[in-house]
C-alpha positions, 0 to 999 in steps of 0.5 A, spaced: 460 827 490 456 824 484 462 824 480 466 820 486 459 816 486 460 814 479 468 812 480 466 808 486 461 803 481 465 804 476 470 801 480 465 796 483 463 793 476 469 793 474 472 789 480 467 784 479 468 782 472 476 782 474 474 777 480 472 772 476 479 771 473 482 771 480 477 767 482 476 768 489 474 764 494 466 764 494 465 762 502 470 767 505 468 772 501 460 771 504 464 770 511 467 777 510 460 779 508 455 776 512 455 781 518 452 788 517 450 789 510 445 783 511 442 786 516 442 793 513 438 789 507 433 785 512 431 791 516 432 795 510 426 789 506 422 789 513 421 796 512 420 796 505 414 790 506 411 794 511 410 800 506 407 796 501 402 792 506 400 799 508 399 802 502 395 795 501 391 796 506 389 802 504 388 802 497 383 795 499 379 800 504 378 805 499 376 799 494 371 797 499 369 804 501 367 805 494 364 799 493 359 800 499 358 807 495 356 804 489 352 800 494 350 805 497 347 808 492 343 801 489 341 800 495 337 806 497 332 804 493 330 797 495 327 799 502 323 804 499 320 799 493 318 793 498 316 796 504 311 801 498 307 795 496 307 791 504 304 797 506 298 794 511 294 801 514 296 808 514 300 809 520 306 804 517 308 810 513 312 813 519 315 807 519 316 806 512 321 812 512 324 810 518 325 803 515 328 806 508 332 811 511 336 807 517 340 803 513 342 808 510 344 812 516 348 805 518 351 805 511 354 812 512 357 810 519 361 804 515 363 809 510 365 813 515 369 807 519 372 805 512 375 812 510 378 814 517 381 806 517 384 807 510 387 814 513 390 810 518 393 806 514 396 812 510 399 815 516 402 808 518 404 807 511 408 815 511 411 813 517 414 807 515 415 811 508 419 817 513 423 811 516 426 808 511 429 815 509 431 816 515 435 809 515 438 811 507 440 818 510 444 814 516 446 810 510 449 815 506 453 819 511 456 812 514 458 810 507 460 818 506 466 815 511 467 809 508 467 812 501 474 816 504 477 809 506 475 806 499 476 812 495 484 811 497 484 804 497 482 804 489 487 808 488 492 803 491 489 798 488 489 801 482 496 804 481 498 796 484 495 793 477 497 797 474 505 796 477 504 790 479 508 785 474 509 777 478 516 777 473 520 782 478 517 780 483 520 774 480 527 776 480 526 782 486 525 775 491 531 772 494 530 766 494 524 761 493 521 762 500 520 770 500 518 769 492 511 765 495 510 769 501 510 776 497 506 773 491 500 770 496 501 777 500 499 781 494 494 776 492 491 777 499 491 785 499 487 785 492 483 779 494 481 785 500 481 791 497 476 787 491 472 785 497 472 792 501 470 795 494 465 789 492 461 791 499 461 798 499 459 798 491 454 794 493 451 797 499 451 804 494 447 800 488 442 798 494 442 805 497 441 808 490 435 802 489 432 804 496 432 812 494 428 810 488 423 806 491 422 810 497 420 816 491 416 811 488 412 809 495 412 816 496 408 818 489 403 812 491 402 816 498 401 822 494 396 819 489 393 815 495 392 821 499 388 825 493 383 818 492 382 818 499 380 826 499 376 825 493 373 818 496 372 824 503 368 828 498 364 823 495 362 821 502 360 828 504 356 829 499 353 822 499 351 824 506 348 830 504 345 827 498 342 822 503 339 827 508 336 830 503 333 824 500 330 822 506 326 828 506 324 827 499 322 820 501 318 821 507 315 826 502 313 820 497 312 815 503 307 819 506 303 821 501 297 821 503 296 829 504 292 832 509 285 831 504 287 824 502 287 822 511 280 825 511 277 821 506 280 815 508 278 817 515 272 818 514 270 811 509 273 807 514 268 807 519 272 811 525 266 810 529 262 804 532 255 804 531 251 800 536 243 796 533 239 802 537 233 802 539 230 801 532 233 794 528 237 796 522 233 797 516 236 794 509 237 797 503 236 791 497 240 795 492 247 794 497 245 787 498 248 782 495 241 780 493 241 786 487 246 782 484 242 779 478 239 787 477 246 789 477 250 791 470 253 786 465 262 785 467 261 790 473 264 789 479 263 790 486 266 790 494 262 788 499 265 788 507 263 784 512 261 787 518 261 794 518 263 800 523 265 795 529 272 794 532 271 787 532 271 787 540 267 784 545 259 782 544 256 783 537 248 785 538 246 781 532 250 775 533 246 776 541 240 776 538 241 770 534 244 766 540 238 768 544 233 766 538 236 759 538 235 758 546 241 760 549 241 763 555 244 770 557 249 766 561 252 762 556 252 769 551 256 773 555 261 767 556 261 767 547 264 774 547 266 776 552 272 769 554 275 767 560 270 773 565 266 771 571 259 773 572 258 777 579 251 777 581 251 781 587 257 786 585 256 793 589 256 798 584 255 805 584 249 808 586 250 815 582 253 815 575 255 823 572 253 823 565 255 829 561 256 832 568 250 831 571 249 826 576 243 821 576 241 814 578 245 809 575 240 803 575 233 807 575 234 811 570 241 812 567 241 804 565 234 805 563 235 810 558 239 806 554 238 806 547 242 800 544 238 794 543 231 793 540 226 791 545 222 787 540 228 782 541 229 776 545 229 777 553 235 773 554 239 778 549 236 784 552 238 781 559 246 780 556 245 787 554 243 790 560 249 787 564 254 788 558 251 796 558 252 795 567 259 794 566 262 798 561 258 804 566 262 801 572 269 801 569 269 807 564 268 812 570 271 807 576 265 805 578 262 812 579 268 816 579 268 819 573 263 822 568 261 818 562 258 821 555 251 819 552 253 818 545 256 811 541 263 813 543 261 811 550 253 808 550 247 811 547 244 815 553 236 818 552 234 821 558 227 817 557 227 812 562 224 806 557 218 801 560 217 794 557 222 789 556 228 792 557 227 794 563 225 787 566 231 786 563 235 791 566 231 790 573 233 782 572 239 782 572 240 788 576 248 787 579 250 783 575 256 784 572 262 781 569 268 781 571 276 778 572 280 773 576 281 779 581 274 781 582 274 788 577 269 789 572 272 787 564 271 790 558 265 789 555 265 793 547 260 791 544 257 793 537 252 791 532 256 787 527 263 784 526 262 780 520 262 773 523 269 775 527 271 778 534 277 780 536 277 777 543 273 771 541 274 769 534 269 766 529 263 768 532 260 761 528 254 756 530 259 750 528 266 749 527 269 754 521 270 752 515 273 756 510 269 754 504 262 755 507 263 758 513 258 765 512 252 760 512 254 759 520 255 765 522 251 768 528 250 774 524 247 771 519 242 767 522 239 773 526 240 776 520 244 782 519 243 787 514 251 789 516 254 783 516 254 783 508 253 789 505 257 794 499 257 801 502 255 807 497 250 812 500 253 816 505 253 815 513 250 809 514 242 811 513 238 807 508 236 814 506 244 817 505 246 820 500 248 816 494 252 822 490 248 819 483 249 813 485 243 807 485 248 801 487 254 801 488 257 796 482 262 799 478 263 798 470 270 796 468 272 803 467 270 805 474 274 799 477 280 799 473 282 807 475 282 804 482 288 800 481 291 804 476 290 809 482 294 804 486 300 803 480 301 810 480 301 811 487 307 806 487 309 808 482 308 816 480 313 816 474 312 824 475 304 823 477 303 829 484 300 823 488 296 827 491 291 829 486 289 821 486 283 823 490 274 820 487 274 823 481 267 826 484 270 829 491 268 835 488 260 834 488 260 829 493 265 832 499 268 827 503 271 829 511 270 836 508 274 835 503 274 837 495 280 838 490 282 837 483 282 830 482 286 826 477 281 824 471 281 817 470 284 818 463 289 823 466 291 816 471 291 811 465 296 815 462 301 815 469 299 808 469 301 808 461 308 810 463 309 805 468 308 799 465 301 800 462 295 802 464 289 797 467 283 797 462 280 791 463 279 787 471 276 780 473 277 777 480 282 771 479 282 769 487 281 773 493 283 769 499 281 770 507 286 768 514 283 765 520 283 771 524 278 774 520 283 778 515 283 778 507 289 776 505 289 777 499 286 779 493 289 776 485 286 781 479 286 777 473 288 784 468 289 787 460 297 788 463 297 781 466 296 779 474 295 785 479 296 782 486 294 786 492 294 785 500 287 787 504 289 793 507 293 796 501 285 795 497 282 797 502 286 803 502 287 806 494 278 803 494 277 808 499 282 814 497 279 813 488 272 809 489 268 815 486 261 817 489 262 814 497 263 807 496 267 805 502 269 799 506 267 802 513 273 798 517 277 802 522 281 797 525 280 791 520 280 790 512 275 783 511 271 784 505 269 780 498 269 782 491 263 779 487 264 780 480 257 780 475 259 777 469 
């Protein structure tokens, strides 16, 4: 069959060369063949077209894929760094890993998409690919039979050329009329024969062009179906690889271990402490009074406010408004916004406390100890109804039980005489409620720092940022709390100080707190850990000890990071209008430090040594003075 095919080209080859001495006419050979071969040829093109627009596809799918792997890969790490230095409070670390792993999750989804389309595409692309070989296969058994007529058809025209002599048909002619019919008649038959074998030869020379094509398309599908499997396992190892890495990353995201919590618990002031009945006492050394004495280029972090959730009433800021001539009325319309004063609510007549039931008025409310009785009557007055409310509504007037202690009031089962129980009886029924009749809430707390929650600036004046501390309440009463830096322990003037005797610290002691912050975002092999106060050890915070990193051990971490901090001064801190610091700027040996509030409230309150603190749950508002 090969070698007939052989004979056929050749015979069409040579055919082509000869027709160029007969010089057939050009128009009547396109008209004989301008029917099936051109079509063939069309169908035969469209076929081949769609192969190469599907292997395109496919290979511009896997070119996509892969670039979303590299992508992939880059990109994993980017959530982890930036939400690392947003992180505000230490319940956003869940959230953190949440934040960086889901993308990636989303990402896994469109590699996923992108593989199955780019096997689509193959498998269209094969399918076309079996088309066209079904297509040759026909071609070549219609061309088998037409072969057998061509086959005898060059062997005709053959032995013809080479019998074929015009001069006999010359003389063989009777006359001139036959001569003419016999030489156009030849002429005919070998312009047929040469067209017959001209189309045929062409067809076979395209069939054996589409062969060649139809195995080089289908190497290409092979090669394409080895890079789509190897692109396959590089995405289930991706996959693999991320699941595993989204381990390590809430691992390192949520790096505060259990001992860490418990000291940030712990100096964060989680509790809410109340004035009581004796004032607050002052500790010069934590004011800011004992800035003159204080070291040479020494640091300190003072808070304003301290142990409060910022809600509701502040005791000091009462006492100060009462002080000034304000009236119980207009106090509890201060701090507790858009309430009404009930005079004549029928409240319960028993209260359960711990248990046991008492009588509300006359000797629970009397046995409350929150406010000193030494302080004005109108300031009593708005803690006796503050005090009444909260009762009301905590135990659904009187249907639950209420503790004694500071998480709910402070209860003493000593009925008082004197001044808080003419404040008590003055305002007996007197309580606060809404629109709908029904007792608010009525927290209070000894100092806000100048800031509540539920009524903003607590301030006799407008605000202004520049000199806005001189007109807080808090100050003019004044409170001990309102600006004060926390190193003993708890909040008694007699804690314990762990060695300390102010809370200011030198250059050394400052700066491996925000080393502490830069290995912490920045590990470079550091057990994050181990970045507890060098002295938990001596002085146990939240029950805690462990084996803390040195201050040198954490400067070395730093080293590799970019350089440790040796040397600090406050460039700029600044404050918002909703009673946050903002930001703080450190001027360093390494060039500027910037860090949120909360981020330095955080690493202060996991590093500072001794129990120096910034005694705030729910807020970070505090300043930074810096001795020079």
């Amino acid at each position: 069959m090969l070698n007939l095919k052989v004979l056929i080209i050749f015979s069409y080859r040579w055919l082509k060369k000869q027709r160029e001495v007969f010089c057939f006419d050009k128009k009547a050979r396109q008209k004989n063949r301008g029917g099936g071969a051109e079509q063939v040829f069309s169908k035969l093109f469209l076929s081949r077209l769609a192969i190469l627009f599907f292997t395109a596809f496919s290979m511009v799918t896997l070119a996509f894929v892969h670039q979303r792997l590299i992508f992939n890969q880059v990109q994993a790490l980017d959530p982890v760094d930036e939400i690392q230095r947003d992180i505000d409070e230490r319940d956003k670390l869940l959230k953190m890993s949440k934040a960086a792993t889901e993308p990636l999750e989303l990402d896994v989804v469109d590699l996923t998409n992108g593989i199955n389309n780019a096997q689509a595409g193959i498998r269209t692309a094969q399918a076309q690919v079996e088309e066209v070989a079904e297509d040759v296969q026909q071609r070549e058994i219609a061309l088998a039979v037409q072969y057998e007529v061509l086959h005898e058809r060059v062997a005709t025209a053959y032995k013809r050329m080479r019998t074929y002599n015009p001069v006999m048909v010359f003389f063989a002619s009777d006359d001139l009329s036959n001569l003419t019919k016999d030489l156009a008649y030849n002429e005919r038959v070998q312009a047929q024969d040469s067209d017959l074998i001209n189309s045929i030869g062409e067809e076979i020379l395209q069939l054996e062009q589409d062969k060649k094509d139809l195995e080089e398309r289908q190497v290409k599908l092979a090669a394409l179906q080895v890079r789509l499997d190897e692109q396959k396992q590089i995405l289930e190892k991706e996959i693999a690889g991320a699941k595993e890495y989204q381990k390590i990353l809430a691992a390192e995201i949520a790096e505060l271990s259990a001992k860490q919590q418990a000291i940030i618990s712990a100096r964060s002031g989680t509790y809410t402490t109340s004035v009581g009945e004796v004032p607050l006492a002052d500790d010069f050394n934590a004011s800011i009074g004992y800035r003159d004495q204080a070291p040479s280029n020494s640091i300190a972090v003072f808070s304003f406010g301290a142990y409060t959730h910022r809600n509701g009433m502040s005791q000091y800021g009462a006492k100060a408004r009462a002080d000034s001539g304000q009236k119980v009325e207009e106090i509890l319309s201060a701090y507790y916004p858009g309430s009404r004063l009930e005079k004549n609510y029928n409240a319960m007549g028993q209260i359960t406390v711990d248990g046991v039931s008492i009588d509300f008025e006359a000797r629970y409310l009397l046995g409350i100890y929150e406010m000193p009785e030494s302080w004005d009557e109108d300031a009593l007055k708005a803690q006796a109804v503050a005090a009444r409310t909260y009762a009301i509504r905590y135990t659904d007037n009187g249907s639950r039980s209420i503790c004694a202690t500071e998480a709910c009031q402070v209860f003493k089962d000593s009925p008082k005489t004197g001044a808080w129980k003419a404040a008590v009886e003055a305002t007996k029924n007197w309580v606060l409620v809404d629109g709908g009749g029904s007792p608010v809430s009525t927290q209070y707390a000894s100092t806000h720092g100048g800031y509540a929650n539920t009524s903003g600036w607590d301030l006799d004046g407008d605000y202004d940022s520049n000199n806005w501390t001189t007109h807080a309440w808090e100050t003019k009463a004044p409170s001990p709390w309102f600006y004060k830096s926390w190193y003993r322990s708890g909040y008694s003037v007699s804690g314990n100080s762990c060695g300390h005797t102010h809370p200011w610290l030198s250059q050394q002691e400052f700066s491996d707190i925000l080393n502490a912050w830069l290995v912490r975002g920045n590990p470079q092999g550091a057990d994050t850990g181990r970045i507890l106060p060098i002295t938990i050890n001596e002085c146990a915070i939240g029950g805690s000890s462990g084996d803390p990193y040195s201050m040198n051990e954490l400067a070395s971490y730093a080293d590799k990071g970019g350089g440790a901090v040796t040397s600090v001064s406050v460039k700029d801190i600044s404050h918002n209008g909703s009673g946050q610091t903002s930001n703080i700027e450190f001027q360093t040996n390494r060039g500027e430090i910037n860090l949120s509030g909360s981020e330095f409230k955080e690493i202060f309150n996991l590093r500072a040594p001794g129990y120096l603190r910034i005694p705030q749950s729910s807020f970070a508002f505090f300043n930074i003075e810096h001795k020079k």
